[in-house]
N, C-alpha and C positions, 0 to 999 in steps of 0.2 A: 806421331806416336804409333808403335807396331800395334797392329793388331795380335788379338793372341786368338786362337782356335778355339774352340770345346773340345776339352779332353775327348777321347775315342775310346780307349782304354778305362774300362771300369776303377775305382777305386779300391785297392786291396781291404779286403774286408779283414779285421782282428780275428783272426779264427785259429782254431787249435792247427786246423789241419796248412794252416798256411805260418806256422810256428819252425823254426826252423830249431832243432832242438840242439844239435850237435852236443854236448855234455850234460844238458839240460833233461834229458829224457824222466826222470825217476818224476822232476816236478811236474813236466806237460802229463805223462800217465796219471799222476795223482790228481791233479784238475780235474782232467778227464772223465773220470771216472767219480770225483766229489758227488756225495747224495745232496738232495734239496732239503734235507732235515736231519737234525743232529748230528753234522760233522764237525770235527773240535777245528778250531782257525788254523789258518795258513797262512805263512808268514814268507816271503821270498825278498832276499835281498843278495847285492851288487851292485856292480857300478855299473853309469849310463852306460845303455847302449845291447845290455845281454838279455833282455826282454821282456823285464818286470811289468810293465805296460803292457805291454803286445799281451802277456797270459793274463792279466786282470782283466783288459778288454774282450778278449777270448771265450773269459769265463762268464763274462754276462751276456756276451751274443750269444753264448752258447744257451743258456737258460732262454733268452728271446726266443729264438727260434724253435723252442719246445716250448712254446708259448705261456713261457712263465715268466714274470716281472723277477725286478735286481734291482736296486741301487748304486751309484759309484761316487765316491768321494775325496777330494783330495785336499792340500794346503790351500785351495781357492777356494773351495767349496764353504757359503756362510751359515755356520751352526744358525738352531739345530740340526744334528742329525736323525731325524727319527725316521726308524723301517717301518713299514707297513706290516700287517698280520700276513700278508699275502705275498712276501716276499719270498722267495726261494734262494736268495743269496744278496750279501750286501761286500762290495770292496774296497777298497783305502790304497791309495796312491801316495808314495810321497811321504812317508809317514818319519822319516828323520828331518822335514819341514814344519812340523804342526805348533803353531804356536799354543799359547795355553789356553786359549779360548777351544778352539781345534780339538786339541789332548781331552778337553773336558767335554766336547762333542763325540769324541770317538771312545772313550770311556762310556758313557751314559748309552752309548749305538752298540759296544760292548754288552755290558749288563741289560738290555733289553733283546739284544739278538739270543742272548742264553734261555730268558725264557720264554722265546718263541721257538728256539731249535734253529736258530736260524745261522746258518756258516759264513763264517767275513772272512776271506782271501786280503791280506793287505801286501805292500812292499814297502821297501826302503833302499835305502844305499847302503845301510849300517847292520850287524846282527844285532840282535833287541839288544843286548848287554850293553851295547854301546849306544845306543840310540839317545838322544838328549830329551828324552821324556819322564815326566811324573811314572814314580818307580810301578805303582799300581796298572799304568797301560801299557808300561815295556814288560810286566807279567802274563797281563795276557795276550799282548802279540807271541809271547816266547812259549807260551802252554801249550801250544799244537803242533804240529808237524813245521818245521824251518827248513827252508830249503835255501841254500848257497847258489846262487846263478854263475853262469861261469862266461864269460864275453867268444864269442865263436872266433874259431881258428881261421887263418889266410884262407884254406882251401873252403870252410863251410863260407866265408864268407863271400867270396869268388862266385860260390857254385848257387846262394842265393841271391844276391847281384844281377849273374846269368839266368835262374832262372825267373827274375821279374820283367825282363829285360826281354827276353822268350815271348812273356805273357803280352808286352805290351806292342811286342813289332819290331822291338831297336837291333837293332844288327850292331850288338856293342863286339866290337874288334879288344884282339887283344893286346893294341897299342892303347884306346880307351882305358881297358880295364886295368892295364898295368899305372895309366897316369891317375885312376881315379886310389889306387892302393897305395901310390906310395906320396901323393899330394894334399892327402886329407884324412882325419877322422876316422878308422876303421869302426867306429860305431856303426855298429849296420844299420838303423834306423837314421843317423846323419845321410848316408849312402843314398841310400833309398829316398829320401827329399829331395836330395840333389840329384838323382835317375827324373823324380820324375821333373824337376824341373827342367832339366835337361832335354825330356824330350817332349816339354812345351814347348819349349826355343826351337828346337830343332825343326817341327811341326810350323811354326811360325815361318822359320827361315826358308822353309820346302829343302831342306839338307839332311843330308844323313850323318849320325852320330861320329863324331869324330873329336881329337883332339884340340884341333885348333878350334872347330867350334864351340867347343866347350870352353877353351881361353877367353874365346870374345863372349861367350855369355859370364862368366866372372870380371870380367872386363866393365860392361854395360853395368852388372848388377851393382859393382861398385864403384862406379861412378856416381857426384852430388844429381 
């Protein structure tokens, strides 16, 4: 059995400033700048990939790191949900996933976030209008500020590719990057799984980033 290394390169931390916004700009500002008391909700949705996650994640390391507590929850997470008086922000993942138990946990993290003043960032795939929830929590996802995420273009996604890629040492060619564009998932966070397991294999193999060894690592990986 191969041995595998310890990663070398730190793990990308969820942070605004590491958000790569490309049309996205008006949401990552709004985050941003979100207060830790009486901001009305935010609600962001699109399909995988344009970085519904990455800003939820964002939004509570950001709070972390100004040393103030968050909550995060999603379709796994098992009611109840109840915030803390001391929370500065609480946020919802997943939210055209919620089954009714779920709905009735994020309703109730609802009407208690209002009267502490407390701000819930959620996402979805869906706009609330369409979301397959009890009409009372598709009201108040849809009460505040909704922002439309938009999936990044060839070149945003290239240029952040390249620069993770930068960060972590890989000398990705642009025979690489053209087989990693046109062979898979432009989801940039599929991308980016695949970077970095790529260049554990690679690290592994003592090789440099290339085509063919990224075949034999798809190869191996799907092999019984």
């Amino acid at each position: 059995m191969r041995q595998r290394p310890l990663a070398l390169a730190p793990a990308t931390l969820p942070t605004f400033e590491g958000f790569v916004a490309g049309d996205n700009t008006a949401a990552l500002l709004h985050l941003h700048s979100l207060p830790a008391r009486g901001a009305p909700p935010v609600y962001l949705w699109g399909p995988a990939g344009c970085g519904k996650t990455h800003l939820l994640r964002a939004a509570v390391h950001a709070r972390q790191q100004a040393g103030q507590r968050a909550g995060a929850f999603d379709a796994k997470s098992a009611p109840p949900w109840e915030p803390a008086q001391d929370w500065a922000l609480a946020v919802i993942d997943d939210c055209d996933l919620l089954d009714p138990a779920r709905q009735q946990a994020a309703f109730a993290l609802f009407v208690e976030a209002q009267t502490l003043g407390l701000p819930i960032v959620a996402a979805g795939r869906l706009p609330p209008v369409d979301l397959p929830l009890r009409e009372d929590l598709r009201t108040r996802l849809a009460w505040g500020h909704v922002f439309a995420l938009q999936p990044l273009g060839d070149a945003q996604t290239r240029a952040a590719l390249r620069r993770e890629a930068d960060r972590r040492g890989i000398l990705l060619s642009d025979e690489v990057m053209a087989y990693l564009m046109t062979h898979f998932d432009r989801d940039l966070g599929h991308l980016m799984v695949l970077l970095n397991r790529l260049d554990d294999y690679a690290l592994a193999e003592h090789r440099l980033v290339t085509v063919p060894l990224l075949k034999r690592m798809l190869v191996e990986e799907a092999a019984p």
